[in-house]
N, C-alpha and C positions, 0 to 999 in steps of 0.2 A: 252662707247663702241658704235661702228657705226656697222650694220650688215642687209642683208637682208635675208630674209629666205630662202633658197632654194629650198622647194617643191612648192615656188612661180613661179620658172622660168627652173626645168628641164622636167618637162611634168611626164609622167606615163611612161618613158621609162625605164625598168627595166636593168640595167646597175651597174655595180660597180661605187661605190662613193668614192671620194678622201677628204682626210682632208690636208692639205697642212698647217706646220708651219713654217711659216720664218722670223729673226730676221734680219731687216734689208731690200733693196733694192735689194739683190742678184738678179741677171740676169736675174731684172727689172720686178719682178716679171713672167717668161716666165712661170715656171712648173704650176700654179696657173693659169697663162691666157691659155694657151694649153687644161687644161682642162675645164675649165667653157666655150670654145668654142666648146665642146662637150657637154655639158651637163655632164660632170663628177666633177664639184667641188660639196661638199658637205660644206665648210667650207674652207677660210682662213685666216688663226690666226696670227694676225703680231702686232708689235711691236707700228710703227707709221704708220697713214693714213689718208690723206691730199689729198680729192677729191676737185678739181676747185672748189668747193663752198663754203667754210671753209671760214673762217676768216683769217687761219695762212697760207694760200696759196697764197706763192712769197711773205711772210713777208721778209722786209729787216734786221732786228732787231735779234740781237744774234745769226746770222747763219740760224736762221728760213729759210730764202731763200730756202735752200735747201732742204726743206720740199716739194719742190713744185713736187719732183723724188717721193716722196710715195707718189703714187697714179700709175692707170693706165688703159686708154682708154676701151681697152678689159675689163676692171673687175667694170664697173659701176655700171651694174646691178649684180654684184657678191653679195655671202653672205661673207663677211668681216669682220671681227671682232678684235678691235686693242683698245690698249688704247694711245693715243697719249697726252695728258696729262700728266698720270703718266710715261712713258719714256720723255720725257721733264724734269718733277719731279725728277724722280732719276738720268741723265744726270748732272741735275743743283746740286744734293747733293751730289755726287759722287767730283763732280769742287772744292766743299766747304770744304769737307772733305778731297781735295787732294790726292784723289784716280786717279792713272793713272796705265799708261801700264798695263802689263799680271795681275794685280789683280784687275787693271777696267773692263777690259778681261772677266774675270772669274766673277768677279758679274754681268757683265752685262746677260752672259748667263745665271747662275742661276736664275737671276730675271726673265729674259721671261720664262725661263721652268716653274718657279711655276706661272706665270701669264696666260702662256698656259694653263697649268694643272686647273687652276681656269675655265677658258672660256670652257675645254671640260667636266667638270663637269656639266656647266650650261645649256650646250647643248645636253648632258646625254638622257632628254626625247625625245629631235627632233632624234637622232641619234639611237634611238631603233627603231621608222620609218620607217629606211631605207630598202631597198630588201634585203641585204645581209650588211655582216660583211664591213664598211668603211678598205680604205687603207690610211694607214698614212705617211705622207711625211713629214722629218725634216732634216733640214743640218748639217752637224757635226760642231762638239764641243758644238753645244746648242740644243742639241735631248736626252740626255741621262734619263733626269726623265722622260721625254715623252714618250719614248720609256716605259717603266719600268711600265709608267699608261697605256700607248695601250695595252702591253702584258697580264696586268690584264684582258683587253677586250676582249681581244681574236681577237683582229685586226691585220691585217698585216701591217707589219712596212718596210719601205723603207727611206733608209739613201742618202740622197744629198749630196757625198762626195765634198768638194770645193775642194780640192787641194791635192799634193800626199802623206798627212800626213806626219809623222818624217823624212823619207827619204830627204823632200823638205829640213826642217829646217837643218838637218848637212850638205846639199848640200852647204847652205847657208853661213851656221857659217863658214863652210871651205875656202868659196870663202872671207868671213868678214877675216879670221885670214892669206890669202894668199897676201891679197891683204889692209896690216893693216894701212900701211901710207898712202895709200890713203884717206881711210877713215878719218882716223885721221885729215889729211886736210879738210873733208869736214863736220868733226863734226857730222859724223855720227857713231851711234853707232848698236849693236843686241844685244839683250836680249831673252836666249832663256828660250821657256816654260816651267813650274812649271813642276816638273814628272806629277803631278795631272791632269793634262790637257791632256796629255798623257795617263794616268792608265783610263781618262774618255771615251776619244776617244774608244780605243780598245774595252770599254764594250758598247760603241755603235753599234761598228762593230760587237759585238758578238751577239747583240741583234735586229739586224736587221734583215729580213727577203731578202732583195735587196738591195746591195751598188751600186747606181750608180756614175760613174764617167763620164766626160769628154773628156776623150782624153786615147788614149793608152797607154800615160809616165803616166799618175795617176795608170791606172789597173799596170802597170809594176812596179810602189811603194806597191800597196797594194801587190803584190803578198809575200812580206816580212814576213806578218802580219796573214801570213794566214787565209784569206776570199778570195780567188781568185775565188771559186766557186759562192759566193754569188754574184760578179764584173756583172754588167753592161757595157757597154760603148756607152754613148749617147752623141754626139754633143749638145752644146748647141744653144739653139732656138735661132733669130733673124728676126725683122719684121725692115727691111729698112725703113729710112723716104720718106716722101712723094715723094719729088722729088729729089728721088736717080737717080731713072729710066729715067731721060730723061735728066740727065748730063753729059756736054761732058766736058771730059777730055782735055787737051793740053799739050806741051810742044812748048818749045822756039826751035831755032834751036842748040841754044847754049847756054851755061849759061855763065855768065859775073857778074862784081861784081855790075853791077845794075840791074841784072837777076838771082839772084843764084839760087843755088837748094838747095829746103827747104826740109828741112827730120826732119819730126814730130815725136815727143818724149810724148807721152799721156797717165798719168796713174802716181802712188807713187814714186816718185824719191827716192828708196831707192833700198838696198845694191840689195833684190831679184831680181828686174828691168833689173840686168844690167850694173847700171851706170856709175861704175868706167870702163867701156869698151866705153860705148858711151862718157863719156866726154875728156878717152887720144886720140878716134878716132875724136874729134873735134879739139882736142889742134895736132895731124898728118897734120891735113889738113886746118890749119886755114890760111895759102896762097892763097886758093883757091877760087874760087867762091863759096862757099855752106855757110847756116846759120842752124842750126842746133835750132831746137824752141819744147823748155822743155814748157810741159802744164800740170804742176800735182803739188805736194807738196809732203814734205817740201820745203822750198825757198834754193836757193846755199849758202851756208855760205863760200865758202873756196876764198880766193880774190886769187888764185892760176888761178883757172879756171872761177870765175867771170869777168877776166880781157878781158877772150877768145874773140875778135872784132864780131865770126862768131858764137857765142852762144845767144840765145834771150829766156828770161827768162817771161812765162807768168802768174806762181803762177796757183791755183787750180781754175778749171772751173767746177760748172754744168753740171750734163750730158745735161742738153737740153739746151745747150750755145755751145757744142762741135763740132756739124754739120761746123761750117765756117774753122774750122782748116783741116778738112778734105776735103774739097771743094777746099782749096788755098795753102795746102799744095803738095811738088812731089814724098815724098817715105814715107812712115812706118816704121818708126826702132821699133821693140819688139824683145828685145834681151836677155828677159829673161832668169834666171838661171832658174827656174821653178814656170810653173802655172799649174791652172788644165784646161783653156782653152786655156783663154784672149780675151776675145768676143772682143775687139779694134779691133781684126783682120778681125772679119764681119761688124766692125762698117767702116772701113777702106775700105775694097773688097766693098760695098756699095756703097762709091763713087769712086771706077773703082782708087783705089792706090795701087801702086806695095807695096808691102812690105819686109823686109830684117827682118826675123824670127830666135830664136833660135829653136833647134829641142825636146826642152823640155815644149812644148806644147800642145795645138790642132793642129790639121790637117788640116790646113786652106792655105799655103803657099805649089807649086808644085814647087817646083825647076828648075827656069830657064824658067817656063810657068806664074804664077803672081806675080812671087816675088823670091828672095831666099833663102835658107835656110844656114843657118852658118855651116861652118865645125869647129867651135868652138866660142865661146863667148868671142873673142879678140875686141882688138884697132886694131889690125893687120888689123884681118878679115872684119872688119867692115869701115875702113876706105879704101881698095882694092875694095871693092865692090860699095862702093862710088865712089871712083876715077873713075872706069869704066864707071857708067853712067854719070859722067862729062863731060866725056872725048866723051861719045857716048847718046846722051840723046834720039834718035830713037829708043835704048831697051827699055826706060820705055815705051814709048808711045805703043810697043807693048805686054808690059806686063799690060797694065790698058785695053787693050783690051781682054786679056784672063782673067778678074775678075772670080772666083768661081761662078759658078752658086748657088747661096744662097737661091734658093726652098728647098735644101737639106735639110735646119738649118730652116725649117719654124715648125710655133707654129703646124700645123696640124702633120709633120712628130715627130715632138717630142709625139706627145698625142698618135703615133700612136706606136708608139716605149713604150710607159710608160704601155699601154695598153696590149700590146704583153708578156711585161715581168712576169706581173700576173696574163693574163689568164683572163680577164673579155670580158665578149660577147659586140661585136662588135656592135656601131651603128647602126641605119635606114640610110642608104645613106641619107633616105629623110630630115632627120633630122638635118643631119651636117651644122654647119654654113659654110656659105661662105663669 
């Protein structure tokens, strides 16, 4: 266990305190960094953590690499507390034992709840310390024992909804059984979740004190499930790379087939994505000037559309390798069936890229102002909107000039939002980091 203590580094400022559990990289750590820039983290409890000094940081060896994402700038001097080892361990036994999909799934969340559960035990005595009662922060599907030990506490519990729960999934499977041969062609399959994953969720939802979600398609799912009361709705945070801000965009006067126009695909190449829309809109227009550049996994299996001259296939990248795609790429396709945000979209508005969105997500694309939003998740639709800017490439240039202003989605607006929702007394101006 890596951790530092945090009546090391929040001062005597009498403030509510947050415990933050998250399995995983989720959105790169922001609810955790939003508050330990306040002085409100009391504890984050994760899985793996791989600060620049490690030994296993940017290992090229079994995937390790990508250990080099857990970790993050903002939460140096956090209190931390992870076992990366034993996630390693049971990753590697799980391989052995050939445990995959929804029942790797499902152990793997169980194993962090009771490994959480072990770390807020140990921390039991710092945590009586505290001013007031901590608030607990977990993501669904892997909150439910957590929750169940916070309520023991008499903590307030807040649920970090990822995405628009079962709603998304039948959205999903309908589009997998509408759309079957395609699939089939490309060796893709769904498998949907155990009930048990389901019966877990809900009692997460009922034992939360706060669901927050992302975007207003998630609160418009939860309203199913009845917790609309408990619904939040917060953008998720974003801190641009360094030299976002002083990059200028271009465009050609016209695209030609040794000038195309590149429309970037980033993120799971599967069924929820989108993809059998984006790749019959490449095989529409593969006459044309444009290259259409998939950067995710799984790899193309179908030599249907592998064969497509204007598809460029880059296999799975690093988030911090992803920066050049969005620099050299000329539009955003997220043509999702549904998320609960899809930060790509701020990762993209970043560097000043128009983007072509579905409407089942965040709120990030204005219509017709930095991007546009789909009147449906076709080849149709998505290949018409293409043609246009081929045909006029003076739109984009003035759609990467209206980019969102992304202060809105910054760490300080989120802490100030998480803050709001339970009521804890506000900061010393003097205090706040800058």
């Amino acid at each position: 266990m890596w951790g530092v203590r945090w009546d090391q580094i929040r001062g005597d400022v009498n403030v509510m305190m947050w415990i933050c559990c998250q399995l995983g990289a989720r959105e790169h750590y922001a609810v955790a960094a939003a508050l330990h820039h306040q002085y409100q983290l009391a504890a984050l409890i994760t899985d793996a953590w791989v600060p620049s000094s490690s030994r296993l940081y940017g290992w090229p060896f079994f995937g390790l690499s990508r250990l080099r994402d857990r970790t993050h700038l903002g939460l140096i001097s956090a209190p931390v507390y992870a076992w990366t080892g034993a996630a390693l361990r049971f990753e590697v036994s799980q391989t052995i034992r050939g445990v995959n999909g929804w029942q790797r799934i499902l152990h793997r969340n169980q194993w962090f709840q009771q490994q959480t559960i072990k770390t807020l035990m140990s921390l039991q005595p710092a945590l009586a310390q505290l001013p007031s009662t901590p608030v607990l922060f977990a993501y669904s599907y892997a909150a439910l024992e957590i929750f169940r030990y916070a309520k023991q506490q008499g903590w307030t519990t807040v649920l970090g909804q990822i995405d628009p729960g079962w709603l998304e999934e039948a959205k999903v499977y309908q589009e997998f059984i509408d759309h079957g041969a395609t699939y089939a062609d490309l060796g893709v399959d769904v498998q949907r979740a155990p009930s048990a994953y389901w019966d877990n969720w809900r009692e997460e939802c009922r034992l939360a004190d706060y669901i927050v979600v992302n975007s207003n398609w998630s609160a418009q799912a939860l309203q199913q499930v009845g917790v609309a009361a408990k619904v939040q709705v917060m953008p998720l945070a974003y801190a641009p790379a360094g030299g976002a801000a002083a990059f200028q965009r271009t465009y050609p006067s016209q695209f030609s087939g040794d000038r195309p126009l590149r429309v970037l695909f980033l993120g799971q190449f599967i069924v929820r994505k989108g993809i059998s829309a984006l790749l019959q809109a490449a095989a529409q227009l593969v006459n044309q000037p444009i290259e259409f550049w998939i950067v995710g996994s799984p790899p193309l299996q179908s030599a249907k559309f592998a064969a497509l001259p204007n598809l460029r296939w880059f296999g799975s990248v690093p988030r911090h390798a992803v920066d050049p795609f969005y620099q050299t790429a000329d539009v955003f396709l997220f043509p999702t069936l549904s998320d609960g945000f899809g930060l790509t979209q701020l990762e993209a508005q970043a560097w000043q890229l128009p983007i072509i969105a579905s409407r089942f997500c965040g709120e990030v694309v204005k219509d017709q102002v930095n991007g546009v939003i789909l009147s449906a998740v076709t080849a149709e639709a998505i290949a018409a909107v293409l043609q246009n800017w081929i045909n006029h490439p003076e739109l984009l240039l003035a759609l990467s000039r209206q980019s969102v202003d992304l202060s809105a989605f910054s760490l300080l607006r989120l802490q100030e939002r998480l803050q709001g929702m339970v009521g804890g007394d506000p900061l010393p101006g003097s205090l706040g980091r800058t």
